[in-house]
C-alpha positions in Angstrom: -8.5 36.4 1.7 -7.6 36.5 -1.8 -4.9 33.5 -1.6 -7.0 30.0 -1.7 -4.1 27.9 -1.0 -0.1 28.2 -0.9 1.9 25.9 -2.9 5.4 26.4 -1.8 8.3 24.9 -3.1 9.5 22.0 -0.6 12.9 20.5 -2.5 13.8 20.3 -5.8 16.0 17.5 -7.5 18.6 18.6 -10.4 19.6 16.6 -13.2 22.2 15.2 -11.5 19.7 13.7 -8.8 21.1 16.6 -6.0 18.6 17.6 -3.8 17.9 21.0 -2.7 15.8 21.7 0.3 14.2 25.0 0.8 14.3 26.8 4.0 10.2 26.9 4.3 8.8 29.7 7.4 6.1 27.1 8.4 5.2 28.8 10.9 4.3 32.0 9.0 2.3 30.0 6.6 0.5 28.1 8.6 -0.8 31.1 10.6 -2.9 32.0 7.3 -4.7 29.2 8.3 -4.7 28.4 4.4 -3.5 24.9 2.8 -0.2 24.1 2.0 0.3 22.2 -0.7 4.4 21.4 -0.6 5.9 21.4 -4.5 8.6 19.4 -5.2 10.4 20.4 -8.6 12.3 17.6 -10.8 15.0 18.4 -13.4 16.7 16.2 -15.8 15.4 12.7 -17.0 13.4 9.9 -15.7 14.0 6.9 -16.4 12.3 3.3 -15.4 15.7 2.6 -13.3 15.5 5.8 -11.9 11.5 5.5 -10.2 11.9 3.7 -6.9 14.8 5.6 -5.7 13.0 8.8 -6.7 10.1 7.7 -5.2 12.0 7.1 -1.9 13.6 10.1 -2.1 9.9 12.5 -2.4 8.5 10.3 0.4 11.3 11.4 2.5 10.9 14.7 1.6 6.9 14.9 2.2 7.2 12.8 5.9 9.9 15.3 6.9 7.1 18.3 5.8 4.7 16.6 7.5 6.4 16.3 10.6 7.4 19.9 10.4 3.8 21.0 10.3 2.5 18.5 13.2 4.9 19.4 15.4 3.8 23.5 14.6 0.0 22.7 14.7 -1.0 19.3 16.2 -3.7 17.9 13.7 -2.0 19.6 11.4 -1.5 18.5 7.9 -0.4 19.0 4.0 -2.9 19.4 1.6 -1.4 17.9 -1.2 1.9 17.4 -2.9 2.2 18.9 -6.3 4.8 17.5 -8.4 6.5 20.1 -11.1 8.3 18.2 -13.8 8.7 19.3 -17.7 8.5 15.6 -18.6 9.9 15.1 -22.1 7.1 14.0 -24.1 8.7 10.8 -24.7 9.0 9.8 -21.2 5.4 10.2 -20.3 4.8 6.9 -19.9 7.1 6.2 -17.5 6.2 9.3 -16.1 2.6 8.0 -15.4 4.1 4.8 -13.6 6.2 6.9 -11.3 2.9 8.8 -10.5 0.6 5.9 -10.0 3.2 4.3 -7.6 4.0 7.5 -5.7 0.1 7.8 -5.3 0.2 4.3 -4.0 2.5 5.5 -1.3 0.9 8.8 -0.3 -1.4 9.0 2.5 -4.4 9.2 0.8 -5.4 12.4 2.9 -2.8 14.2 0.5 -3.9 15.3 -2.4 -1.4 14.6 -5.4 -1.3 17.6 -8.4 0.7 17.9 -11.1 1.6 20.8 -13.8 1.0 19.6 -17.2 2.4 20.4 -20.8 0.8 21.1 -23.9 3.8 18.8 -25.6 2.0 15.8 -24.0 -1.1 15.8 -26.4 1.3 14.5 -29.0 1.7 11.2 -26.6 -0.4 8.2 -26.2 0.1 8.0 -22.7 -1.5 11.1 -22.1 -4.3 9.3 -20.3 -2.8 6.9 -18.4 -1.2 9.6 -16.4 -4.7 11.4 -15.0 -5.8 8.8 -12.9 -4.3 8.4 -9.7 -4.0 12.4 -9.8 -7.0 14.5 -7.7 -5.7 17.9 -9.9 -3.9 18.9 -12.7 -2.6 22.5 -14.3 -1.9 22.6 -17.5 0.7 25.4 -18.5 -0.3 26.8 -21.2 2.4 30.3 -21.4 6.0 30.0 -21.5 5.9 26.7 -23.7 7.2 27.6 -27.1 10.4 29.1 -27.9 10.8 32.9 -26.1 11.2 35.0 -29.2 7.6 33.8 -30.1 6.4 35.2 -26.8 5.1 34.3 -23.6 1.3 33.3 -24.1 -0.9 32.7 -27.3 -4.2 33.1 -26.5 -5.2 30.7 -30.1 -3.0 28.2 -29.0 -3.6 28.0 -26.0 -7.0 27.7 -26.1 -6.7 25.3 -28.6 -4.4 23.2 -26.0 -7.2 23.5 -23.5 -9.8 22.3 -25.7 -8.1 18.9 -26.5 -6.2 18.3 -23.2 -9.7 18.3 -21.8 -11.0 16.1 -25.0 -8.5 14.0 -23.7 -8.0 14.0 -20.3 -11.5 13.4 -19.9 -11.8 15.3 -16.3 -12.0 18.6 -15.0 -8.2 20.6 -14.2 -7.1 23.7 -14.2 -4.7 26.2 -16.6 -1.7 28.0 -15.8 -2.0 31.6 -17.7 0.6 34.0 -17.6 
């Protein structure tokens, strides 16, 4: 009763462009009866040249899930993709492309989250990214360099205060 939803990691991409795919117990999870939101974790870089084929490549990914979980529970569905990348601040933008034209793509029954990082305030395409997204964590621990620590309560609540400033919606933060 205490868990509101399970985001479980569905495949993850190196910086190579490798895929891994976890072994997921759908089953088990989906006799909680709670949501699944499926994660998919990106490494490396992203570049414009890079989108469509990523883009291809999650969808894949996602209708193979899917299909996993209708065949378990007919009627069955994902709640939402979330989509865990440590975007280098000066990718953003093209960050924010790859988002609105992966939202384009997703059934619009699937909800489309993203984690967030205090680095991005310093960008100017900080707000183009929140709009084709229906949530977004912002990770405020494990940001800075570990000898400082894991979590900085000032800080982060400093980060929290202006990524809402700018953001201009409601999301939610990642504490340790």
């Amino acid at each position: 009763d205490i868990v509101r939803a399970w985001r479980v990691l569905l495949a993850e991409a190196d910086r190579f462009g490798r895929w891994s795919d976890a072994a997921i117990a759908w089953k088990d999870l989906l006799a909680t009866g709670r949501p699944v939101v499926a994660v998919i974790r990106i490494d490396g870089r992203l570049d414009e040249a890079q989108v469509g084929a990523l883009i291809d490549q999650v969808m894949a990914k996602v209708t193979a899930a899917s299909g996993a979980v209708a065949a378990l529970q007919p009627g069955g569905a994902l709640a939402g993709l979330e989509i865990d990348y440590d975007c280098p601040t000066s990718k953003l933008a093209t960050y924010a492309r790859f988002l609105a034209a992966l939202r384009d793509r997703l059934p619009r029954s699937l909800a489309l989250s993203i984690t967030a990082l205090p680095t991005w305030l310093n960008s100017r395409a900080l707000e183009s990214l929140a709009p084709p997204l229906d949530e977004i964590v912002l990770q405020v621990h494990a940001v800075d360099d570990p000898r400082r620590g894991l979590f900085d309560p000032v800080r982060a609540e400093g980060w929290v205060r202006e990524f809402g400033r700018r953001i201009g919606r409601p999301f939610r933060a990642a504490l340790p």
